[in-house]
C-alpha positions in Angstrom: 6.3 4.4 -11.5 9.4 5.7 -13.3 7.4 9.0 -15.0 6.3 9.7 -10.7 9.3 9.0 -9.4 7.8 6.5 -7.1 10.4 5.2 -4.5 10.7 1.4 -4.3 11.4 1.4 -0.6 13.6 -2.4 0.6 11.7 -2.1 4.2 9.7 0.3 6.1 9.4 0.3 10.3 6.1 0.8 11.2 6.0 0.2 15.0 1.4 0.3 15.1 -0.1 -1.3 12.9 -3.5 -3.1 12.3 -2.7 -5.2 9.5 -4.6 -8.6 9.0 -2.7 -12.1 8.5 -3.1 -11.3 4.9 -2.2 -7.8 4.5 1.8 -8.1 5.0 2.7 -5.6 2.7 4.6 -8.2 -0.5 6.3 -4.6 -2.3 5.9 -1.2 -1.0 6.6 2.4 -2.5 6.4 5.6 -1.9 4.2 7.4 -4.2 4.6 11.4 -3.5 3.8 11.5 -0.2 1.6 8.5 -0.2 3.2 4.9 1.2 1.4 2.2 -1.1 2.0 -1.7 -0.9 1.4 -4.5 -2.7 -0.8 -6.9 -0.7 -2.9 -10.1 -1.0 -6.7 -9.4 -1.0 -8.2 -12.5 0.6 -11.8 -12.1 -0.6 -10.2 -11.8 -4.1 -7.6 -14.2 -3.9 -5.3 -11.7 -5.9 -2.8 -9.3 -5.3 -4.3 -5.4 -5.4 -2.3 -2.2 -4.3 -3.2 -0.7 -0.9 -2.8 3.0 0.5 -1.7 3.0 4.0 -2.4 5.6 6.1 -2.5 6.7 10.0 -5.3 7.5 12.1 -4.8 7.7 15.8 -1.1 6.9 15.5 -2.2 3.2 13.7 -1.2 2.3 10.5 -4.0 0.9 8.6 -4.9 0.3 4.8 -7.4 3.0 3.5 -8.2 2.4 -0.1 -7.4 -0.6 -2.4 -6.8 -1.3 -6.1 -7.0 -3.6 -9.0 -3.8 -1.9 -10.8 -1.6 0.5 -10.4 -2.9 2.3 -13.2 -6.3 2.5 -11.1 -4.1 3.8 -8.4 -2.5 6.3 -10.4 -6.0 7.5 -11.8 -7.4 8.2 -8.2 -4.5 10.0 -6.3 
């Protein structure tokens, strides 16, 4: 995160969102100009990082990952 220069953001206001029960976002950053969160993957049981995103003015979660490293590799 450090060698990015990822922001660790304390809270984000997202007024639309279509978040499940289980996708409250646990840690969030900002990677470039991506938000991605920490969140708990309940067909998984773990915790994988999400990219949110924003189609018709809705925040959603687009793509998921293991690690951050995975993360890293894709963006």
């Amino acid at each position: 995160m450090n060698r990015h220069h990822c922001e660790i953001l304390p809270e984000i206001k997202l007024s639309k969102t279509n978040f499940s029960k289980y996708e409250t976002p646990r840690r969030m950053l900002k990677y470039g100009g991506v938000y991605v969160a920490e969140i708990f993957d309940d067909e998984s049981n773990r915790l994988v990082w999400a990219v949110l995103s924003k189609r018709k003015g809705i925040y959603h979660f687009s793509a998921f990952f293991d690690s951050l490293d995975m993360l890293e590799q894709s963006l």
